[in-house]
C-alpha positions as CSV (number, residue, x, y, z in Angstrom):
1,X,27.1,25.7,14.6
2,X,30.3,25.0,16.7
3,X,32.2,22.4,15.0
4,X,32.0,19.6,17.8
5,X,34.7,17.1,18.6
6,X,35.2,13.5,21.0
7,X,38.9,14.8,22.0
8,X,40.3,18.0,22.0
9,X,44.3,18.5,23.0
10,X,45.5,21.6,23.4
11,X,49.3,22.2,22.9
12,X,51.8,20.4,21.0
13,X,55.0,19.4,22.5
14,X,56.1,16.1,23.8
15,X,53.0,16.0,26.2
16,X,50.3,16.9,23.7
17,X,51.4,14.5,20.1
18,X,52.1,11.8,22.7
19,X,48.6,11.7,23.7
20,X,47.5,12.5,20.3
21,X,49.2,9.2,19.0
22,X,47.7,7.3,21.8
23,X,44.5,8.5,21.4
24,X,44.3,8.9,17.2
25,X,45.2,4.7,17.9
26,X,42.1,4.3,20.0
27,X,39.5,5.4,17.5
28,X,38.9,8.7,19.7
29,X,39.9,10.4,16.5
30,X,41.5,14.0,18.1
31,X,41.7,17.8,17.5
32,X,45.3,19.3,18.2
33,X,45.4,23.4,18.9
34,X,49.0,23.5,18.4
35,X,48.9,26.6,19.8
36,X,51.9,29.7,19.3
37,X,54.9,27.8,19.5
38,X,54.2,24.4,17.7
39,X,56.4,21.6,19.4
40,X,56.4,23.8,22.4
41,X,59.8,24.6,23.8
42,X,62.1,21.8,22.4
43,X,61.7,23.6,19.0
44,X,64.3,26.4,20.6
45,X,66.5,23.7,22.0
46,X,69.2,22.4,19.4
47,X,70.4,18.9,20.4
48,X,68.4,16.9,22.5
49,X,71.0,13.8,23.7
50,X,68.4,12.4,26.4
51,X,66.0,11.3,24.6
52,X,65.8,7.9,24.7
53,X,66.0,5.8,21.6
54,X,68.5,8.3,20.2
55,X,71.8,7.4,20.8
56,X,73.4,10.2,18.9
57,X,71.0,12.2,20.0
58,X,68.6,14.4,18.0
59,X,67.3,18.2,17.2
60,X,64.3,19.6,19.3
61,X,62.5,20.8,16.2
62,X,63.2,16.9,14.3
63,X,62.5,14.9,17.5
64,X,59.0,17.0,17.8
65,X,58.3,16.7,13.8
66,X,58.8,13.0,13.8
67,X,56.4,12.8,16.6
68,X,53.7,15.1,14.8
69,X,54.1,12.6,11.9
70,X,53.7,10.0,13.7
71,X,50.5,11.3,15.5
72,X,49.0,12.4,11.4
73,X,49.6,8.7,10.4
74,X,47.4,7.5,12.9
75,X,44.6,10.5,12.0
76,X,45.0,13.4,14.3
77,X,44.2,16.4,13.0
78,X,45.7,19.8,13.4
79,X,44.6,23.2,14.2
80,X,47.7,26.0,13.9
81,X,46.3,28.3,16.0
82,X,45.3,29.2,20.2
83,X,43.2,28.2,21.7
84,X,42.0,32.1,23.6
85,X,38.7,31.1,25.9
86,X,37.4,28.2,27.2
87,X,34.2,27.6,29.2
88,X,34.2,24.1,30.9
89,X,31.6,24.9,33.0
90,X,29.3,22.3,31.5
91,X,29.6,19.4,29.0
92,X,30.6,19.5,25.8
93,X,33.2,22.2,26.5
94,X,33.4,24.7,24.7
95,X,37.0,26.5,23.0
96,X,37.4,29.6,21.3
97,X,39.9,30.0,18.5
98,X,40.3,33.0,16.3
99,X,36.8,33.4,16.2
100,X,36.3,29.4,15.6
101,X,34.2,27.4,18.4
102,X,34.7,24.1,18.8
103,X,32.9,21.9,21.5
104,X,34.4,18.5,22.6
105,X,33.3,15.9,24.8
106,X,36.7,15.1,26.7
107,X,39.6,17.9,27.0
108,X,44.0,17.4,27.3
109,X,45.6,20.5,28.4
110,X,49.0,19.9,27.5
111,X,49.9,23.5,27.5
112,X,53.0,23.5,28.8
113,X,55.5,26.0,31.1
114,X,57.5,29.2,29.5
115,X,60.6,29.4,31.3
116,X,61.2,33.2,32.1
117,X,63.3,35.1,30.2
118,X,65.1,38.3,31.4
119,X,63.9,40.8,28.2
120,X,67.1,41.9,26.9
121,X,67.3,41.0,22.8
122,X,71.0,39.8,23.5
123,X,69.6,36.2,25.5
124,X,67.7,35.6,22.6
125,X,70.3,36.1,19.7
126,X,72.6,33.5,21.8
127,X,69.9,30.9,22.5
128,X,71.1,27.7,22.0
129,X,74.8,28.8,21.3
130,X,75.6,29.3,24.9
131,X,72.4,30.8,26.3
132,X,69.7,28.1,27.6
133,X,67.0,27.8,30.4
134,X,67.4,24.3,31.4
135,X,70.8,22.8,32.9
136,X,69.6,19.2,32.5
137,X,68.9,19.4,29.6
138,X,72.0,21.6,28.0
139,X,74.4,20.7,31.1
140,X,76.3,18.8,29.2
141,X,77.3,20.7,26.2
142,X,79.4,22.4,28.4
143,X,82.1,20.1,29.8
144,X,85.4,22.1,31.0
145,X,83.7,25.2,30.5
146,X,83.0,28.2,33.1
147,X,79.3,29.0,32.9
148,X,76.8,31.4,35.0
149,X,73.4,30.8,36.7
150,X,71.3,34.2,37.2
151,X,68.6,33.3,39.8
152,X,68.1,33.1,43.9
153,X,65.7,30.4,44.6
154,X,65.8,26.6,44.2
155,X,65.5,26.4,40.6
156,X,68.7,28.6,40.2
157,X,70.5,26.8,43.4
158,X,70.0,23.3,41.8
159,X,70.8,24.1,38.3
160,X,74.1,25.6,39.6
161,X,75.2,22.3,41.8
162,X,74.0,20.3,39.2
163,X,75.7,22.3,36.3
164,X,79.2,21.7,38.1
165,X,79.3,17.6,37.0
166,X,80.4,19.3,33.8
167,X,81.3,22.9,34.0
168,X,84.7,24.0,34.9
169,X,83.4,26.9,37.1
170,X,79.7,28.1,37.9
171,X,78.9,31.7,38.8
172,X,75.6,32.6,40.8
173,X,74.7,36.0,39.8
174,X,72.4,37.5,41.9
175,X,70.2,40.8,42.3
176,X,70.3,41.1,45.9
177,X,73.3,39.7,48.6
178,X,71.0,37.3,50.1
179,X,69.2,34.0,48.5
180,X,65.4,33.1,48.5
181,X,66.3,29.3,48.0
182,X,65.9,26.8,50.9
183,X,68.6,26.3,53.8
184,X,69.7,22.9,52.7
185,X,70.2,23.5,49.1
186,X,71.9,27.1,50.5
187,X,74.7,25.1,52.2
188,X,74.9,22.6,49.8
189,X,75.9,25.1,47.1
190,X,78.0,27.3,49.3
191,X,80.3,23.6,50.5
192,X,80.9,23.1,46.9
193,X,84.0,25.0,45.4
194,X,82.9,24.9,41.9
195,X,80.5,27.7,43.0
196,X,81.0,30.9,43.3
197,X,78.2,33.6,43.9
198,X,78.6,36.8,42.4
199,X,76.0,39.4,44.4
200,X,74.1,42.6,43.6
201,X,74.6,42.6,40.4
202,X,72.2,42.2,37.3
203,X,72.8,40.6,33.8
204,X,73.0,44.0,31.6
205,X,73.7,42.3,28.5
206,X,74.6,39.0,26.9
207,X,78.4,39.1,24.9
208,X,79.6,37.3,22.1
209,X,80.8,36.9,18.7
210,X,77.4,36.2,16.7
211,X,78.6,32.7,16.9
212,X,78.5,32.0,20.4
213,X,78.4,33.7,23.7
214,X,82.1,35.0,25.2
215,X,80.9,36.7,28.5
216,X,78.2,38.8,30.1
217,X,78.1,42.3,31.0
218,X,77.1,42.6,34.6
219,X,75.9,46.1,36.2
220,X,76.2,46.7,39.8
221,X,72.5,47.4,41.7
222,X,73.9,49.1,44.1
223,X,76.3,51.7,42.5
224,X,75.2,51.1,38.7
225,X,78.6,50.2,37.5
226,X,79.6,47.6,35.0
227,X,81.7,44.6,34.6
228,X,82.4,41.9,32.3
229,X,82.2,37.8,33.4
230,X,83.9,35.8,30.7
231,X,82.1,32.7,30.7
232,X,81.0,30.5,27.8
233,X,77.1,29.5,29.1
234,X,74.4,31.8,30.8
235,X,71.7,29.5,32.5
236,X,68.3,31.6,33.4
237,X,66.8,29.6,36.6
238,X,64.5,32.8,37.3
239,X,61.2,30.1,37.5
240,X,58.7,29.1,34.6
241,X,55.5,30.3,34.0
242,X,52.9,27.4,32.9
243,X,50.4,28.7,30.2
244,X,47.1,28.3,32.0
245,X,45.9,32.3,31.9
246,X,42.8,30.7,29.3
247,X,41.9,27.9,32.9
248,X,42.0,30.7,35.3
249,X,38.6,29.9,37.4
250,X,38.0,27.1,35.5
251,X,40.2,24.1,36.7
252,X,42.3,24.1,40.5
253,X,45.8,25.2,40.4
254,X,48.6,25.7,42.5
255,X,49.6,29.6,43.5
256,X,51.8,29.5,40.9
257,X,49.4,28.1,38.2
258,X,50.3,24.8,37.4
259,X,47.1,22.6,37.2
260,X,46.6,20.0,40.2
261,X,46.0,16.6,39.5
262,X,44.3,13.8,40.8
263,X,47.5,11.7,41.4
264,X,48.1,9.2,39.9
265,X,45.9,9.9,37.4
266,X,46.0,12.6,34.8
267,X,42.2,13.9,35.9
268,X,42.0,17.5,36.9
269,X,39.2,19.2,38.8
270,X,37.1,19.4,36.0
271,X,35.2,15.8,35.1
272,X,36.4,14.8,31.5
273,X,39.3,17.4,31.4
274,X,42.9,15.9,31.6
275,X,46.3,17.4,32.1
276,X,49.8,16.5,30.5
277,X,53.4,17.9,30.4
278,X,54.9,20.6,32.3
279,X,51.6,22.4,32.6
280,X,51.2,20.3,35.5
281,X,54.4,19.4,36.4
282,X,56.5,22.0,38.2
283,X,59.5,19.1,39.4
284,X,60.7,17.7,36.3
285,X,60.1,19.3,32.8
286,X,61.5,16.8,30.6
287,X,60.8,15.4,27.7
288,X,60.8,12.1,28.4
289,X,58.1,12.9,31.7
290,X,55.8,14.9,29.5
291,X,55.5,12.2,26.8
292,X,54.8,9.9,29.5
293,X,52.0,12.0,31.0
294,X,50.2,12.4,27.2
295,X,50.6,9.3,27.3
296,X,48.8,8.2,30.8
297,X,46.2,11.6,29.8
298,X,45.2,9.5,26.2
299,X,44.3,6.2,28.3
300,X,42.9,8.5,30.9
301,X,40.5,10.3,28.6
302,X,39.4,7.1,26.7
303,X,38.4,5.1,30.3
304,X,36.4,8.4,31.1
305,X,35.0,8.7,27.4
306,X,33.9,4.8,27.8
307,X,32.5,5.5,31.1
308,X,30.1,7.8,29.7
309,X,28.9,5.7,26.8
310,X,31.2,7.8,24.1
311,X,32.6,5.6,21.5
């Protein structure tokens, strides 16, 4: 017999213990799949300075263990595993882990996003000491510093102009000698002289001295040859990818995959399923917003819950 539950959340960053505190203090008692990357993606940042309540800010990886503890004391329990299939075709859903199934009356996706990486083993080794994937949230680490942004679109236009309240200088390295990104934040960038876009060129490899990055190695797409940029931060604005492969079918989404909700509620398409954190939030990706939205999901999923007679 499936092991059945009254709450299920799946994923475990800010969006997913923030509902799991809410709802372990509302009796609903929850099951949290805490998936691969347990505390999601501020577990690869290193100081998070944002976060309010903090004032000398705080690690990724303590700020998202103090909030896992604080979700246990009120009687969540956890799963360390992923949750592979679901069918939410009819109630109690039913989740696949490892084997496992679980039903549960009432479902949080808080998922999250996976910011795209470019593949070469060099961004990794210099994550967090110079290389990141989110300007607002590292921007600031690098004051009177000359940093690049690989990327075309939006994402990488915005980054850049908003990376330059800090950075000394901010190179746009780009594939191609054109941008995808809209007109207005086109002009915006190319009117502010803190910018300068670097074109048809690709992001070989990342430099450094083990310690922290020193520069990139950039090779030409058009004739193949190198060059070296000497900055001290790489920003990769090349888009996220939320983690909803296992919804597919299941629950609406946007071309891109995030899940659509029922604004202002948390409330997908699905009747008793609930979505929290950058899984459906393709505008903001904070911390601060996804804790907000477990939050709002929790007192979501207990109304519905109440509505249907489950105590």
């Amino acid at each position: 017999m499936p092991q059945h539950e009254k709450l299920v959340i799946i994923g475990s960053g800010p969006a997913g213990y923030t509902a799991a505190i809410y709802a372990a203090r509302a009796n609903l008692t929850p099951l949290l799949f805490e998936g691969m990357q347990p505390g999601g993606q501020l577990t690869i940042t290193t100081e998070v300075e944002n976060y309010p309540g903090f004032a000398e800010g705080v690690m990724g990886p303590e700020l998202m263990e103090r909030m896992k503890g604080q979700a246990e004391r009120f009687g969540t329990r956890f799963v360390s595993g992923e949750v592979t299939r679901v069918d939410l075709a009819s109630r109690p859903f039913r989740l696949w882990t490892d084997g496992e199934e679980f039903t549960a009356d009432a479902l949080i996706v808080a998922t999250g996003a996976s910011a795209k990486w470019l593949g070469i083993p060099s961004e990794k080794a210099y994550q967090g000491k110079g290389v990141s994937a989110c300007a607002t949230c590292d921007g600031f680490f690098f004051r009177g510093l000359d940093v690049a942004v690989v990327g075309g679109g939006d994402t990488a236009l915005e980054e850049a102009t908003f990376l330059t309240k800090y950075a000394n200088k901010v190179y746009l390295v780009h594939r191609r000698d054109a941008l995808r990104g809209s007109k207005v934040m086109q002009e915006r960038a190319r009117q502010n002289p803190k910018i300068e876009f670097v074109w048809n060129q690709a992001v070989d490899e990342v430099l450094g001295d083990g310690k922290s990055m020193t520069g990139l190695r950039l090779r030409s797409t058009k004739d193949g040859g190198t060059r070296t940029l000497a900055v001290q931060g790489f920003f990769l604005a090349i888009g996220h990818e939320p983690n909803t492969g296992a919804f597919r079918g299941q629950l609406d989404m946007n071309d891109v995959g995030y899940l659509l909700v029922k604004s202002p509620s948390t409330r997908t398409s699905r009747d008793g399923v609930f979505a929290a954190g950058d899984v459906a939030d393709p505008h903001y990706r904070q911390a601060v917003t996804a804790a907000g939205s477990g939050c709002a999901a929790a007192i979501d999923a207990e109304r519905w819950l109440g509505e249907q007679g489950i105590h």
